[in-house]
VOGU-3710 file (C-alpha; in Angstrom, 3 decimals, decimal comma):
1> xxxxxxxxxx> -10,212/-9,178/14,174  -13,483/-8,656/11,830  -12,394/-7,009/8,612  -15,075/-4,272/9,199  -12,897/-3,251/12,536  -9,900/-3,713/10,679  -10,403/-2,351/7,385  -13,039/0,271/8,392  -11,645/4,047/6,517  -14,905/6,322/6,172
11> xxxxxxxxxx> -17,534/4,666/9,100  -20,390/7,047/9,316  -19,283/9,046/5,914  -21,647/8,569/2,648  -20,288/8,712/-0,499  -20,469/12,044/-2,146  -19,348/12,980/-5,464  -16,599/15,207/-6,789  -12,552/15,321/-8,229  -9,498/17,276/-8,225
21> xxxxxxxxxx> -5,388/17,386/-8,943  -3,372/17,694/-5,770  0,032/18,436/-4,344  1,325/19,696/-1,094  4,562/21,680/-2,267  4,669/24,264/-4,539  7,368/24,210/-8,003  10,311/25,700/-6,347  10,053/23,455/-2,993  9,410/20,561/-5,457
31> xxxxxxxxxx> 13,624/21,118/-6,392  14,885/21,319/-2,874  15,837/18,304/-0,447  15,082/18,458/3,074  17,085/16,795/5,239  16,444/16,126/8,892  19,120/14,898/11,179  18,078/11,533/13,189  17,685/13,417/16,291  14,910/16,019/15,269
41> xxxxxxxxxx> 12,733/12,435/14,913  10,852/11,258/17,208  10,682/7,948/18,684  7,121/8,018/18,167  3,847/9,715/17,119  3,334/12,953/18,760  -0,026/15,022/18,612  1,272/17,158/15,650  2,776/15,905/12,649  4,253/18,068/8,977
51> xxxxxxxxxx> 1,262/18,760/6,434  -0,329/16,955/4,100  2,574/16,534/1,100  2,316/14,637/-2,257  5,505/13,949/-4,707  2,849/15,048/-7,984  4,059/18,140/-9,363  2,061/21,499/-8,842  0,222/22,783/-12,064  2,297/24,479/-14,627
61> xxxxxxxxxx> 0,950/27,861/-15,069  2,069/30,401/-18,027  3,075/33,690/-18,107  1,220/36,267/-18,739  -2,370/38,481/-17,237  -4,464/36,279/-14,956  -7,702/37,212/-13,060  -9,040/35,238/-10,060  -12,360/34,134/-9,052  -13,584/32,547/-5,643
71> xxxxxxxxxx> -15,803/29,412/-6,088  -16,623/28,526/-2,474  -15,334/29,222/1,381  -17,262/27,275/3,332  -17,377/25,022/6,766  -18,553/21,718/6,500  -20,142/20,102/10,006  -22,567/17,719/8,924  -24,147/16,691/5,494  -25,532/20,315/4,269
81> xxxxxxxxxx> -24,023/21,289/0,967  -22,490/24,788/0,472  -24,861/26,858/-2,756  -23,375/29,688/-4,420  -22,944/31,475/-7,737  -20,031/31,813/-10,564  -19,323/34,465/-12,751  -17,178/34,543/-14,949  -13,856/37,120/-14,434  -13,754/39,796/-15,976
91> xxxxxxxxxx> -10,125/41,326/-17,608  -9,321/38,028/-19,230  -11,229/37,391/-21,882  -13,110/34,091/-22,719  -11,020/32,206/-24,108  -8,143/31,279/-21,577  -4,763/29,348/-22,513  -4,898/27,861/-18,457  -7,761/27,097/-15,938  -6,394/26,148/-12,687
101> xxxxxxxxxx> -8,470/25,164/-9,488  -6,665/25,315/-6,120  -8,364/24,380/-2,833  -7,000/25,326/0,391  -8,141/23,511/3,484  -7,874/23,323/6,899  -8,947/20,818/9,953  -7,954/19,945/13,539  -9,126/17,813/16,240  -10,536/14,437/16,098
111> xxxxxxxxxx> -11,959/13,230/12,127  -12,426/10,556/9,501  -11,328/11,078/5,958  -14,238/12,113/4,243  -15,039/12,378/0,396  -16,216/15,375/-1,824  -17,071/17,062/-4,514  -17,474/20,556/-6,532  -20,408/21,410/-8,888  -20,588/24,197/-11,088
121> xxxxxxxxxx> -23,270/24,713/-13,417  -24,199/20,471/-12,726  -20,851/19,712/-13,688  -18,443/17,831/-11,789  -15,320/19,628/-11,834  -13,897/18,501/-8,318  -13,717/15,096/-6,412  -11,503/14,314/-3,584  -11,001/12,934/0,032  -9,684/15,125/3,334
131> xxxxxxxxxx> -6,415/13,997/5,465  -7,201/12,983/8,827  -6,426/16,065/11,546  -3,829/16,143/13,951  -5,114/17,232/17,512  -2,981/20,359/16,592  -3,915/21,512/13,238  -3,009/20,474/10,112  -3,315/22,331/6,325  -3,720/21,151/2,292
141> xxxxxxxxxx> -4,078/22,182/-0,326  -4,854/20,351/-3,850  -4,271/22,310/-7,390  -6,135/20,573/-10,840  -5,936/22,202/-14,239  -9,697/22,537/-15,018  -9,280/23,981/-18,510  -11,558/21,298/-20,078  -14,378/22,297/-18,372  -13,563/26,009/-19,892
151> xxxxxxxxxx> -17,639/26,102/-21,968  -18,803/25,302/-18,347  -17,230/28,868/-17,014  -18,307/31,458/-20,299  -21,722/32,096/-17,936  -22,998/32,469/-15,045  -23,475/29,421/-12,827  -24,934/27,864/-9,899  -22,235/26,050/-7,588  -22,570/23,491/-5,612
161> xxxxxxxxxx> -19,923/21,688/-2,732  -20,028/19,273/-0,203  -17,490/17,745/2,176  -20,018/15,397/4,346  -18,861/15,146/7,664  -19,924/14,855/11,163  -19,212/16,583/14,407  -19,926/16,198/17,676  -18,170/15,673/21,050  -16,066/12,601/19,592
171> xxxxxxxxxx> -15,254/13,683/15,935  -14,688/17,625/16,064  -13,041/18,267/13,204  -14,540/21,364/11,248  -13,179/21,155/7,889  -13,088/24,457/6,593  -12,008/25,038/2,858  -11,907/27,911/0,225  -11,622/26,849/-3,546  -10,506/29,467/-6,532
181> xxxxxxxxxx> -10,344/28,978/-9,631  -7,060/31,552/-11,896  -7,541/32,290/-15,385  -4,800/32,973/-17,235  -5,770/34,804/-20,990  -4,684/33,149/-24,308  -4,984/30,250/-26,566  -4,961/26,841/-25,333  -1,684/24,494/-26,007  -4,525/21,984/-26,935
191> xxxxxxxxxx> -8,507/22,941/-28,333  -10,554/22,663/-25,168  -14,151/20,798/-25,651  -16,886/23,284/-27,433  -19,280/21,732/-25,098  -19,419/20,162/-22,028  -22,508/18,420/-21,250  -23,975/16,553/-18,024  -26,821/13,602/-18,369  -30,857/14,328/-17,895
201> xxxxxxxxxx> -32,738/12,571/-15,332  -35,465/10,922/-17,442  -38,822/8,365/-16,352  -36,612/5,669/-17,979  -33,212/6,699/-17,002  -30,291/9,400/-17,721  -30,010/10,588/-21,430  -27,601/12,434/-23,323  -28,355/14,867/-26,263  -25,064/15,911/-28,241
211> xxxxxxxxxx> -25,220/18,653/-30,571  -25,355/17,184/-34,191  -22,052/18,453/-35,468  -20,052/16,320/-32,555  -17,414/14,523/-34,314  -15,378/13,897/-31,012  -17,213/12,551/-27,834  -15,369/11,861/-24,845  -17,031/10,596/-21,379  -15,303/10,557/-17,737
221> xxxxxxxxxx> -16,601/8,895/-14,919  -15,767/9,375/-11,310  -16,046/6,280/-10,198  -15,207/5,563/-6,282  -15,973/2,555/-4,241  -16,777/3,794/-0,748  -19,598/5,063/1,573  -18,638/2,920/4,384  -19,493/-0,561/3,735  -17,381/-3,296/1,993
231> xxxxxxxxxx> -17,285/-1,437/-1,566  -14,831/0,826/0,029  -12,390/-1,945/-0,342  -13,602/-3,930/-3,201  -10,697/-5,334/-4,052  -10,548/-7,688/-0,665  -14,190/-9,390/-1,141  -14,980/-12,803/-1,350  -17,478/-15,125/-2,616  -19,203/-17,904/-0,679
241> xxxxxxxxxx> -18,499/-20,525/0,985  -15,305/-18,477/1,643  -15,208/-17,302/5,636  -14,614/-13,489/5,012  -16,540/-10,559/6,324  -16,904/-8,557/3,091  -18,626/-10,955/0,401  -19,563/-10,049/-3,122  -21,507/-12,762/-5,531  -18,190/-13,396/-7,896
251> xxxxxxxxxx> -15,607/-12,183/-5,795  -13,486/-8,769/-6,318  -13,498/-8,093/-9,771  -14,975/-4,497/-10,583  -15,183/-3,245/-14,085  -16,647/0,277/-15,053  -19,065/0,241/-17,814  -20,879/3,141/-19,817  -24,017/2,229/-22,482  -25,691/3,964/-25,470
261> xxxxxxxxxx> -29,038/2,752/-25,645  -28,155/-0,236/-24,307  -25,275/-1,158/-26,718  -21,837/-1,678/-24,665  -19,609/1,359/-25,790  -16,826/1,468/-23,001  -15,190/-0,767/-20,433  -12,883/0,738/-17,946  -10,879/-0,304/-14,430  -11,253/1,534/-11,531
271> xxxxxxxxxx> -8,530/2,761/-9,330  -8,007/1,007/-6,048  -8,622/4,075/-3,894  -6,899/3,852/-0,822  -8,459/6,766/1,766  -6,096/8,048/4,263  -7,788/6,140/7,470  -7,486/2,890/4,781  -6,508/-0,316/5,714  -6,977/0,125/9,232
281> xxxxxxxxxx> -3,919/2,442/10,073  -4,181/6,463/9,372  -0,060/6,154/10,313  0,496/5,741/6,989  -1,232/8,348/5,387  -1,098/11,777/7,561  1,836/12,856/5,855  2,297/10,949/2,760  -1,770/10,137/1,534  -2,093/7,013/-0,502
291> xxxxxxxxxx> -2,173/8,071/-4,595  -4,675/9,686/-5,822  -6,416/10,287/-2,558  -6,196/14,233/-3,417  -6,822/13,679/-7,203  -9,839/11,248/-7,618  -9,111/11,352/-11,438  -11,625/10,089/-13,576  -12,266/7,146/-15,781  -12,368/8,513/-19,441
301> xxxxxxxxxx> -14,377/7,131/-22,641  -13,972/7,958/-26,255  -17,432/7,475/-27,337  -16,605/8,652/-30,976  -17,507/6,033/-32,551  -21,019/6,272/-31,090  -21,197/10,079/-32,917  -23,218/9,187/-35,496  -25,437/7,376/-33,805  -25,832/10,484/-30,944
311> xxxxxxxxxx> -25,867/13,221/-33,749  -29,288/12,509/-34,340  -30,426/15,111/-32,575  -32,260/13,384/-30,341  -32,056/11,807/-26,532  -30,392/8,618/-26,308  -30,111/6,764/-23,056  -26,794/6,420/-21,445  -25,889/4,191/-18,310  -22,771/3,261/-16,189
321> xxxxxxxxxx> -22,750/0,411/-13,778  -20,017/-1,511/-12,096  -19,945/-4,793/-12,874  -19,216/-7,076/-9,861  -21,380/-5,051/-6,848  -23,662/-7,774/-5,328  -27,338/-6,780/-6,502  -29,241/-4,445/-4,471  -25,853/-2,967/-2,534  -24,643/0,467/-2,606
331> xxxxxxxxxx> -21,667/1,782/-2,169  -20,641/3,158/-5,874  -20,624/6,348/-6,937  -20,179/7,341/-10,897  -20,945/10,760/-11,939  -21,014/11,212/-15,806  -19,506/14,723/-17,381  -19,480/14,185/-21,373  -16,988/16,657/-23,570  -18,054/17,497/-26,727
341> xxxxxxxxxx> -15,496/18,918/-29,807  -17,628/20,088/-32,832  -17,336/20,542/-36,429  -17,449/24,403/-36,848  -18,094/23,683/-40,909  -21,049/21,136/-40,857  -23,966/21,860/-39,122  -25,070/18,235/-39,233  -22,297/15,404/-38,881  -23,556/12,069/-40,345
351> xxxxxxxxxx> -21,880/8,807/-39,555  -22,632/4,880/-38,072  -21,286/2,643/-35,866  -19,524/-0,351/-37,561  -18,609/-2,588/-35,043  -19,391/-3,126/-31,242  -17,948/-6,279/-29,801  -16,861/-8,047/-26,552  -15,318/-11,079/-25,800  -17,246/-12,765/-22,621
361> xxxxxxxxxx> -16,034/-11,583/-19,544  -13,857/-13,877/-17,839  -14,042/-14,116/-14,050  -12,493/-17,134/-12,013  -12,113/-16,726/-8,069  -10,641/-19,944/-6,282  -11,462/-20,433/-2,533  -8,701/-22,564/-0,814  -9,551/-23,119/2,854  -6,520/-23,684/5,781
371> xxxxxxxxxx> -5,003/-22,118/8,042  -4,095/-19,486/5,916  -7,007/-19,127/3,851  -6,847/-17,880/0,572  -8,820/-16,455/-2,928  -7,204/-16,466/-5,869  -8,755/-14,490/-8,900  -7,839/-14,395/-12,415  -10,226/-12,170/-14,570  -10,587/-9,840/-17,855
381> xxxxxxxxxx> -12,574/-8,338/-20,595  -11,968/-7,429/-24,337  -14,323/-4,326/-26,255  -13,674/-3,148/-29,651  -15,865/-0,337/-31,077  -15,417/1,499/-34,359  -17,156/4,033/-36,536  -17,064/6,469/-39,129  -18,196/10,234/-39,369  -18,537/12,601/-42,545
391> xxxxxxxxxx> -16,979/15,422/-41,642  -16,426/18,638/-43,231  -12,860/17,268/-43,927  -13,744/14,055/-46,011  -14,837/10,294/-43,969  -12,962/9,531/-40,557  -12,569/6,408/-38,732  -12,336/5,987/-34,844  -11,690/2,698/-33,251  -11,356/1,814/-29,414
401> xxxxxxxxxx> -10,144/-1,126/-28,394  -9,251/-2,085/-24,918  -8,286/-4,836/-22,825  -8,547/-5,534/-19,067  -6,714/-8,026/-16,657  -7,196/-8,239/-12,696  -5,175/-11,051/-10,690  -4,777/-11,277/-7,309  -4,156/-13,172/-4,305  -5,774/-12,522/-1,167
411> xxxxxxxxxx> -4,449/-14,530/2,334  -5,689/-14,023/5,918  -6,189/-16,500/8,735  -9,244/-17,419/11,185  -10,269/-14,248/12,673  -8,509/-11,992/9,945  -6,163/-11,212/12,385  -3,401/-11,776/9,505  -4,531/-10,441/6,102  -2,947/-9,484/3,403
421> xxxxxxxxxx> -3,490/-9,214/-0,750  -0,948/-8,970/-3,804  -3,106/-7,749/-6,816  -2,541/-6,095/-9,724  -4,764/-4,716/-12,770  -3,877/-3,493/-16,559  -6,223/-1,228/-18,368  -4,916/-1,036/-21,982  -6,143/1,240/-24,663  -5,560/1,812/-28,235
431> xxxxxxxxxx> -7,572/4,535/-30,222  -6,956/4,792/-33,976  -8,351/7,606/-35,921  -8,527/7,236/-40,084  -9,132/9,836/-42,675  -7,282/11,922/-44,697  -3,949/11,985/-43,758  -1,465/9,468/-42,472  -3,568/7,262/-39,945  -3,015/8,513/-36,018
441> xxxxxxxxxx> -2,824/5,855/-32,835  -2,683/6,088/-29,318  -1,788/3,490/-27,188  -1,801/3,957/-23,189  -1,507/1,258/-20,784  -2,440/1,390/-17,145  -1,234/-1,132/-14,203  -2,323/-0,512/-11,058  -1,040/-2,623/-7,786  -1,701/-3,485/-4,359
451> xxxxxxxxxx> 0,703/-5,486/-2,090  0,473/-5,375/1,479  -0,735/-6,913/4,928  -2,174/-6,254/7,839  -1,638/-8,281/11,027  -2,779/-8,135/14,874  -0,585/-9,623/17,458  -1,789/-11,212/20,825  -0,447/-7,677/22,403  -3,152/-5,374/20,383
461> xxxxxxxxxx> -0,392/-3,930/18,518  -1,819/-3,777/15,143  0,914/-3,555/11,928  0,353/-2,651/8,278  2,646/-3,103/5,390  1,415/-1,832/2,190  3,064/-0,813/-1,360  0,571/1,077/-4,110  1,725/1,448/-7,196  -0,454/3,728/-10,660
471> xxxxxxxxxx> 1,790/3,323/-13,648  0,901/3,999/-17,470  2,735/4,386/-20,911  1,447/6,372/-23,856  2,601/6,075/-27,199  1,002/8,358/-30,353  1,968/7,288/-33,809  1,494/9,228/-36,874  1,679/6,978/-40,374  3,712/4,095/-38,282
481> xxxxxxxxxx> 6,069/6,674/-36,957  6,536/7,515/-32,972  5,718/11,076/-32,560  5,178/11,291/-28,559  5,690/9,072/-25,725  5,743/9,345/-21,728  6,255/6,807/-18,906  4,867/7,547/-15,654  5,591/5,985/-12,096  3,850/6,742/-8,575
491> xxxxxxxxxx> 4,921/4,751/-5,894  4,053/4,491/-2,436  5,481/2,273/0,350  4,105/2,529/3,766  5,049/0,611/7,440  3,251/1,831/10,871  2,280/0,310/13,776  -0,063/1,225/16,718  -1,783/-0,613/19,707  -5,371/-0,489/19,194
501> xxxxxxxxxx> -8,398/-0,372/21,965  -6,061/2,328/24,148  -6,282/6,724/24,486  -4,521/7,984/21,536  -1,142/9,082/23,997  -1,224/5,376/24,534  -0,562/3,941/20,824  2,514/4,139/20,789  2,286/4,820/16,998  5,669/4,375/14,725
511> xxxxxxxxxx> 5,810/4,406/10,991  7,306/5,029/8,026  5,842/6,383/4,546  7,580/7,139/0,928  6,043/8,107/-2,506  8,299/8,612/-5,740  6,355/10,462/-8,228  8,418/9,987/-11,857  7,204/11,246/-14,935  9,252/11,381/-18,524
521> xxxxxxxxxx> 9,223/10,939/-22,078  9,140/13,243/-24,886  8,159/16,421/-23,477  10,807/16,536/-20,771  11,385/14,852/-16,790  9,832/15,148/-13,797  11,165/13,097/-10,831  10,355/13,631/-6,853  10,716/11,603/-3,952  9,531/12,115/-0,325
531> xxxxxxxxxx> 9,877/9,927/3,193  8,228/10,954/6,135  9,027/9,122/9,782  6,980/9,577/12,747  5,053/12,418/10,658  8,699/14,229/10,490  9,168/14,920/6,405  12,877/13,560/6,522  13,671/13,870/2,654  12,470/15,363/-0,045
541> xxxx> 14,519/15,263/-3,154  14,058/16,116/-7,114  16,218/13,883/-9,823  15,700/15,880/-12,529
//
């Protein structure tokens, strides 16, 4: 079976921008366990299945006045975005302790997952992908604190969304969604960026002007691999001479870079999206959606110790590119949003960048050819930058280092009829700020993995076993000494099975899906685990 057949998630869908922060339950469900007695399960599929339900934990919102204001409700049939306009709420203030975003959807019939984003004022404040529709009706929603983006909402502001989709008399699900954002007056726990800035289209590319009193630049990409060709799953191409369907020149190592005038100033990995039609079986995902499909979270960037180069008060040219996409293909998408904290005493903050190196970027991808074919790939890339500012609080130091590792092994067999990958990558970061005062570190490290398989047995009846896994680990230090820490876990272990080339009341379509969502360290524990059978929720439980 071709691996465009098998592997196909978004056919006919481009890739269009966006982000967002979803769950499916709200905070008191998230403490209650469902249980459902063996008998209220099915033996199979049926043509309506629970709602769309993620273990993350809904948005924490304070106490106190809040006012409300509708972004969008809108209908999305084809590839027309929706236009409106913001203004700000009035009662609140404009200064907020809490943004929160919340979109509520709804979809039935026949549909792919498709991909989207939110736009207010050019800035990208919302990305994320739709759950495929029972025949029956399903409903979502997604929730994403948005207080960062709180200099974007002071005015009024043009919005723009699009969920690009297409109906007709095969695919006729309407998606139909309504997004609000709640503002809830007060100080923020943490001081939210002064500005928040978007690139200029330029004749020689995008630039970015900062104001010249930055002395804390942060950048997050969006990046997603997708648009229906092989970038959609990246992580399964091969170089020739290997016999594979999806090639790419060096194999599947991806690595998300951002330049300042040309000078490297951030490496990144990107997240192995998995879409809820992915890897060939949408059995997994219409209860339980892979992670992150709600919350396409971005890559972030501390450019600090570019600020003295960008206080200049001129345009300097900034670019991201994925390293790895063969030349010439598409399939990428990496909208830029740049957060800017300022230094309210000092009009003008001076400063230089000291250092900017890389080691070269490893990349080794070994074709062995059998029965079982198999690539295995071993790759990784080192960037330390570092610079200085003159504040209005005496000389400060930033340096970023970080370090990234991909290995995995990818099997199938003549045909693909059997394939399967075990892959796993680590994105670790350490930021160290010096100045006056005891010197302050923070240390995160991401691993991201993919295990699973997909096989297709002389009967048609197609299987998928697949385990995801985001983890990370941040540690601050303050003069040597531990002063916060977390650990965080999502997990998700899927097993369905369907015959393929039949009427859907032919599949015959079992599986079984489970996420465990853990989250602890120094400011408390959050623990939640679902499992859904035959799109029956049959546990949802809270450990802490």
């Amino acid at each position: 079976m071709r691996r465009r057949i098998v592997m196909s998630m978004l056919a006919g869908a481009a890739l269009l921008a966006g982000t967002l922060f979803g769950t499916g339950a709200t905070a008191a469900q998230a403490g209650t366990r469902a249980a459902v007695r063996a008998a209220d399960v099915p033996a199979e599929f049926g043509t309506d299945w629970h709602d769309p339900v993620t273990a993350a934990p809904s948005v924490a919102r304070p106490q106190g006045r809040s006012c409300q204001v509708t972004l969008a409700e809108a209908q999305f049939r084809d590839f027309t975005p929706y236009r409106g306009a913001y203004t700000p709420p009035r009662g609140c203030g404009d200064r907020w302790s809490k943004v929160v975003l919340r979109l509520d959807g709804k979809v039935k019939g026949r549909q792919y997952d498709r991909l989207g984003y939110l736009h207010v004022g050019g800035v990208e404040i919302l990305r994320t992908s739709t759950p495929e529709p029972s025949p029956d009706g399903i409903e979502w929603h997604v929730e994403k604190d948005v207080t960062r983006y709180s200099d974007t909402f002071r005015g009024p502001q043009d919005v723009e969304m699009l969920i690009g989709n297409v109906v007709d008399d095969t695919y006729t699900g309407v998606i139909d969604v309504r997004v609000t954002l709640t503002f809830y007056a007060g100080r923020p726990e943490a001081p939210a960026p002064d500005r928040v800035l978007t690139l200029a289209d330029t004749p020689d590319g995008t630039t970015l002007t900062t104001p010249r009193n930055s002395e804390r630049i942060v950048a997050e990409v969006y990046a997603t691999g997708s648009g229906g060709g092989c970038e959609e799953f990246w992580y399964l191409t091969v170089a020739d001479p290997a016999s594979y369907s999806c090639k790419a020149d060096h194999g599947p190592y991806r690595e998300v870079q951002i330049k300042v005038d040309g000078q490297l100033a951030g490496i990144a990995a990107p997240f192995p999206n998995v879409w809820t039609g992915g890897w060939s079986n949408p059995f997994l995902w219409y209860v339980v959606p892979g992670l992150r499909a709600f919350d396409v979270r971005p890559v972030e960037y501390d450019l600090t110790p570019f600020a003295g180069l960008l206080n200049d008060g001129r345009p300097h040219r900034v670019e991201v590119s994925v390293v790895g996409v063969p030349a010439g293909q598409s399939g990428w998408s990496a909208p830029v949003n740049v957060l800017v904290w300022q230094d309210a005493r000092r009009a003008h903050v001076t400063g230089a960048l000291t250092e900017d190196k890389a080691t070269d970027l490893a990349n080794s991808s070994t074709y062995t050819p059998g029965s079982e074919n198999s690539v295995d790939t071993a790759a990784g890339h080192r960037l330390t930058v570092s610079g200085y500012l003159n504040t209005s609080h005496g000389r400060v130091t930033t340096t970023v280092t970080r370090t990234l590792a991909n290995t995995s092994a990818h099997r199938w067999t003549d045909g693909e009829n059997t394939d399967g990958l075990d892959a796993t990558w680590t994105d670790d970061e350490t930021v160290g700020v010096r100045g006056q005062g005891p010197a302050r570190t923070t240390h995160t490290h991401r691993t991201y993995t993919m295990n699973g398989a997909t096989t297709l047995g002389a009967d048609d009846r197609l299987r998928t076993v697949l385990t995801l896994g985001d983890r990370a680990t941040v540690v601050e230090r303050q003069g040597g000494r531990r002063t916060a820490w977390s650990r965080f876990d999502d997990t998700y272990s899927g097993d369905a099975a369907y015959t393929i080339n039949v009427p859907r009341d032919q599949r015959h379509a079992v599986g079984t899906s489970s996420e465990r969502y853990r989250r602890y360290g120094s400011d408390g524990c959050y623990d939640r685990s679902l499992t859904s059978v035959q799109g029956v929720l049959t546990d949802d439980r809270s450990r802490c």
